[in-house]
N, C-alpha and C positions, 0 to 999 in steps of 0.2 A: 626725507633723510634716508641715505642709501648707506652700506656698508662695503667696500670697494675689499672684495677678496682675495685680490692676489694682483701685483704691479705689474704683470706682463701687459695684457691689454685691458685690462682695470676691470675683471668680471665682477658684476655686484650683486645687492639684495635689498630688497625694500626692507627699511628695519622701522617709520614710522612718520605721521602726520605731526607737525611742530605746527607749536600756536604762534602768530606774532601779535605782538598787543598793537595799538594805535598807535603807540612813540615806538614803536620798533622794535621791541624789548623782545626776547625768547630763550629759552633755557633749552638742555638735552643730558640726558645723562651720560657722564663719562664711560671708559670702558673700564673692565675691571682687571683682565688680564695682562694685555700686552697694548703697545700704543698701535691704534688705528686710521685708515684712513676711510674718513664719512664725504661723500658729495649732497652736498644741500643745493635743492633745485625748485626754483618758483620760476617753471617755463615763460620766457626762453633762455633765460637766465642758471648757471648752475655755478658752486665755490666747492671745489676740491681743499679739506683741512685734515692736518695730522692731529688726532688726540691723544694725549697722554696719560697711560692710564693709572690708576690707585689715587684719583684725585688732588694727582698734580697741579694738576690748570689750573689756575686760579686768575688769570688776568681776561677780561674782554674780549671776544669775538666780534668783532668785528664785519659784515659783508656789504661790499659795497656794488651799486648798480651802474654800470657804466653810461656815460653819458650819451655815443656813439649809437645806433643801432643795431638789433639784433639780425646773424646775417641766416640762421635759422631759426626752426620751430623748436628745436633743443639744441642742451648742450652748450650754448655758448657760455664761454670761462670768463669771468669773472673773480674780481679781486676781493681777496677773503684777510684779515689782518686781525693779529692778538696783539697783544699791550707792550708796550716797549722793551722790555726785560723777557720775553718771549726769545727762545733758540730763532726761532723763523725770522725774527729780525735781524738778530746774524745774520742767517745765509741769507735772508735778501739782501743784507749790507756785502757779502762776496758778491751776489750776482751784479750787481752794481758796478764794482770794480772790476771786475769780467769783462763788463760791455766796454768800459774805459778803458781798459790795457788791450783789448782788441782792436780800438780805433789805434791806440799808438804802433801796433806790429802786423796791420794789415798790409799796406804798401809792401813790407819787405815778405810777408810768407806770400804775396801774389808773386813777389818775383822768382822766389826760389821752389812754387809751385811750376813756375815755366808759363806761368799765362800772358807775365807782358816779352815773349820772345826770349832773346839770345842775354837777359842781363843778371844772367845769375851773380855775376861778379858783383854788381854793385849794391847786392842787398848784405846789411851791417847785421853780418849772424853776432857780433858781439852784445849788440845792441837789443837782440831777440833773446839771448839768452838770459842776458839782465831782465827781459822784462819777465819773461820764462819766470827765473826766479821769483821773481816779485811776489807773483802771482801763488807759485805751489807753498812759499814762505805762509803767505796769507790762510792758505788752505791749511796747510799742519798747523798753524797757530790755533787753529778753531778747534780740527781736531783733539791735538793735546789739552785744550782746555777742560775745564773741569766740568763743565756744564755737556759739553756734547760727548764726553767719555763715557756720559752715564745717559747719550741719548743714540742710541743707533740708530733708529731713522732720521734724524737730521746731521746726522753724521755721515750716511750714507748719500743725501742728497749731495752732501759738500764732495765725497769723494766721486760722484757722477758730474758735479763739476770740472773737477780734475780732470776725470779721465777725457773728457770733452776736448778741455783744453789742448790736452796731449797730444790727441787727432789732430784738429787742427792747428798743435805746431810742427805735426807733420811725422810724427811717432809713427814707425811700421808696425806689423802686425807684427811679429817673433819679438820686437821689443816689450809691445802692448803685452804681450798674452806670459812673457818675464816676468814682469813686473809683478803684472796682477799675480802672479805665484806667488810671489816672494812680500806683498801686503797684505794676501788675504791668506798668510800661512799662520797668522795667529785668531783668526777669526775663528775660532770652534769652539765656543761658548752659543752659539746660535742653531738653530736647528734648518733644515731648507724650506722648510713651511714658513716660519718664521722670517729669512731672506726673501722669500717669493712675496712676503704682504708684503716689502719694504717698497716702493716706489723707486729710491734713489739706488738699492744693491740691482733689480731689476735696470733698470737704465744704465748701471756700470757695467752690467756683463755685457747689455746686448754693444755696447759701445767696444767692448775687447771683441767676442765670439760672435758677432752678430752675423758675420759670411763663414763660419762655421761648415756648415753645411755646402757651399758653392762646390760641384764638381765631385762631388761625393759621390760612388757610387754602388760601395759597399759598405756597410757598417764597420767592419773590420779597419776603414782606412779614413776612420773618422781623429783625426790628430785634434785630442781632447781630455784634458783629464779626465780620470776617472769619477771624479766626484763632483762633477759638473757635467757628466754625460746627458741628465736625465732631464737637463736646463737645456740641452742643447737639442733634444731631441723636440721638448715642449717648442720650442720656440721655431726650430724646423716643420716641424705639425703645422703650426701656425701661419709661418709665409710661403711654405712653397708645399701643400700637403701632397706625402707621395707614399707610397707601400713602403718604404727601406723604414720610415717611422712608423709607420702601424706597425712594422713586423715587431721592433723593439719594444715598442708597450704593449704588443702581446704578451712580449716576455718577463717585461717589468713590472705587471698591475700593482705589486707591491711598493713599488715608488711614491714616499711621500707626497711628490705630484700629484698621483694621477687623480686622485679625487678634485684637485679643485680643477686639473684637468676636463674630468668630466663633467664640468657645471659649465660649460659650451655649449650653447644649442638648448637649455631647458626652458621646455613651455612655459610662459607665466601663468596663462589662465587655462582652467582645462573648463568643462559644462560646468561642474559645479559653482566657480567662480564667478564666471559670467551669469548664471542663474539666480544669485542669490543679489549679486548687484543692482543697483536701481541706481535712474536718471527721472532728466527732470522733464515737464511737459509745457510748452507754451504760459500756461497757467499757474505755472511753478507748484503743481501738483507733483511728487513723488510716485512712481513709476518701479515697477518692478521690471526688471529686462527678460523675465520670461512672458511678457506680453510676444515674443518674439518665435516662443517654441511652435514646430509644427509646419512651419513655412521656410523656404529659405530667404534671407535677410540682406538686403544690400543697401551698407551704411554708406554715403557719402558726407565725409570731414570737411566740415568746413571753418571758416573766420569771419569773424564781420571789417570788413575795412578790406579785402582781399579782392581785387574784380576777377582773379582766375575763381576762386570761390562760385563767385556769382554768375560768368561763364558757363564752369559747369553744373550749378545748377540748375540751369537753363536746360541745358543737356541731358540734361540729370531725369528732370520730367518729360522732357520728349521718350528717352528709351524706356522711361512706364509706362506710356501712352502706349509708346510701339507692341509691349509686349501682355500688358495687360487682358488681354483677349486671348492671347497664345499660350501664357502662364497663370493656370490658376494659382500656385504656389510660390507665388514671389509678393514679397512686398521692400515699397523703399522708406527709408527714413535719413533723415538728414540728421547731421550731429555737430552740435555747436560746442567747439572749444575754445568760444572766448573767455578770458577770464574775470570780466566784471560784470556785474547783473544788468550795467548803461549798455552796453555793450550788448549784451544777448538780449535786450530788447529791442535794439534797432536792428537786431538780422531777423527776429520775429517779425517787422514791419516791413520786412523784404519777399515775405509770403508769398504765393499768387491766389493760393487759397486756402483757407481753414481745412481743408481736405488733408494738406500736407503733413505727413509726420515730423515734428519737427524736436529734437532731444536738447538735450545741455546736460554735458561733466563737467563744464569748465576746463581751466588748467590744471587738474587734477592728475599726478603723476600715476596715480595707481591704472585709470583706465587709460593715458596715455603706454603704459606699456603693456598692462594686460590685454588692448587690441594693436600694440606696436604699430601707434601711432609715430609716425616720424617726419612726415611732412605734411601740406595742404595743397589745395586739400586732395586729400587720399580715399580709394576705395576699397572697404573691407567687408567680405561676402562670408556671412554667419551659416553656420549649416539648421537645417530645422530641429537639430539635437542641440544645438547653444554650441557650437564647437568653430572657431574660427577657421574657417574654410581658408581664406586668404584674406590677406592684409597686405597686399600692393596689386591687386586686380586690375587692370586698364582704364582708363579715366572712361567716363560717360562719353566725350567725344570723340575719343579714340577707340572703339570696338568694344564697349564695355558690352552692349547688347547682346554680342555676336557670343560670348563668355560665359550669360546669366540662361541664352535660350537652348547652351548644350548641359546646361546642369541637372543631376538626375532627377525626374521625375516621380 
């Protein structure tokens, strides 16, 4: 269970291991402050859910595994559902109608986009405005409701609906960037730390101010509110990073931004972490991972059911062969993240020799990102202090050797 800190590009935190019983059962505790958003993840699987907090919730979670396969080792989204009288079923009930009134006013905004040619004339703008309508009826109906007046984050989602739609009915920018003045001039009951966790205010701005930044090339001539500058400049940092925004968060460190700002880029695991952690041995003996200190370490991840896995495993034990005589201070080990015990005894039967090191974390998210693990399989080269040297190093059959025999001595 992760804690997602802010809706820009969803920076999070490990907040805890959840049990699940044999019929599927699992609890978590709610928040206590403000409502947040948790991603629950059983690789390769993850459900992104809003909670609401002072013990609101009271209806079923819901997480469902899709049928389909998974098209990575993480991260794929996955369908998360609470109880019928849940907000969320609203706005899934909007998105729904969204997909429907887009089929009916496609044909005519392609033609008045100019993509099928010379036939602006025949597309039925009366026809678009009606559905127009329809549509933002539907949205303020939610909003005004009583239930989502007293919910701002799925309030929010509903108005990043909106503004979606907007775009694609073909709203310009000076109208977009009107509006949004003139709907979010009563919004100042919220703080911008506050807007920044919301997922759906986050997706509304970048939908107004997202080319903000384009052609910019003094701070001075940044055409921006004032009190959306510090959104703009985050968000600038983030797609195009250039000095004209470092200079301004020099000047601003006191923007309620910048801190969750600076949780970009932080190490998960430092020596101590890694030191203290254990895995498992062939023999489902526990292991302490400072078996490791002293030497440098070159982990290769692997899967069972994977033939690149097995590939480079192959590989894997050639370049120890190769270098074992030239490097006293290396050793390798293999690292299985399958997630069931069937499972990680048929890649143990895949040995060549009881000589080999052979680990298992399972699908365990915490060493999954303390060695930023993110694909298979992958090469992660540990320093002889426990300090992750690198964690995307060159595969074994691609130059990995050439890597491990300039490492210091």
């Amino acid at each position: 269970m992760y804690e997602i800190l802010e809706g820009v590009v969803g920076v999070k935190k490990f907040v805890d291991i959840i049990s699940v019983s044999g019929q599927g059962e699992f609890s978590f505790p709610q928040p206590q402050e403000y409502t947040r958003v948790y991603e629950f993840e059983a690789p390769p699987w993850s459900w992104k859910v809003m909670v609401r907090a002072n013990g609101v919730e009271k209806d079923t979670l819901s997480l469902f595994k899709p049928s389909v396969g998974a098209r990575r080792l993480r991260g794929n989204a996955a369908r998360a559902v609470w109880g019928e009288n849940h907000p969320s079923m609203q706005y899934d009930s909007l998105r729904i109608l969204a997909s429907k009134l887009d089929e009916l006013v496609l044909y005519d905004r392609m033609i008045l986009s100019g993509a099928v040619g010379r036939a602006r004339s025949l597309a039925d703008t009366f026809y678009i405005d009606s559905v127009n309508q329809v549509f933002e009826n539907a949205c303020f109906k939610l909003l005004e409701s009583e239930a989502f007046l007293q919910e701002f984050c799925y309030a929010d989602l509903v108005r990043s609906r909106l503004w979606q739609w907007r775009i694609d009915s073909g709203w310009g920018r000076d109208k977009l960037k009107k509006v949004w003045l003139e709907e979010m001039h009563f919004d100042t009951c919220r703080s911008k730390l506050q807007k920044a966790r919301s997922p759906g205010w986050c997706s509304s701005w970048i939908e107004v101010h997202g080319d903000c930044f384009l052609g910019v090339e003094h701070l001075d001539s940044v055409q921006m509110n004032t009190a959306d500058l510090d959104f703009a400049m985050w968000w600038w940092d983030l797609k195009k990073p250039n000095s004209l925004a470092s200079v301004w968060w020099e000047r601003h460190e006191d923007s309620p931004l910048a801190k969750l700002r600076s949780l970009r880029g932080i190490e998960l695991w430092g020596e101590n972490d890694l030191e203290s952690a254990i895995w498992t041995t062939p023999s489902s003996d526990l292991v302490h991972v400072d078996e490791l200190f002293g030497s440098w370490s070159v982990i290769l991840v692997v899967k069972n059911g994977s033939g690149t896995s097995l590939t480079e495993w192959s590989a894997f034990r050639a370049v120890e062969n190769s270098l074992k005589s030239k490097r006293k201070n290396l050793q390798f080990v293999v690292l299985c993240i399958d997630g069931t015990q069937k499972e990680w005894d048929s890649l143990v039967s895949k040995r060549k020799s009881v000589s080999e090191t052979l680990r298992w974390v399972g699908a365990d998210c915490r060493w999954l990102d303390g060695l930023g693990i993110t694909s298979m399989p992958q090469t992660i080269i540990v320093s002889p202090s426990l300090k992750v040297h690198s964690n995307s190093s060159l595969r074994p059959s691609n130059g990995l050797g050439g890597v491990l025999y300039k490492l210091p001595r």
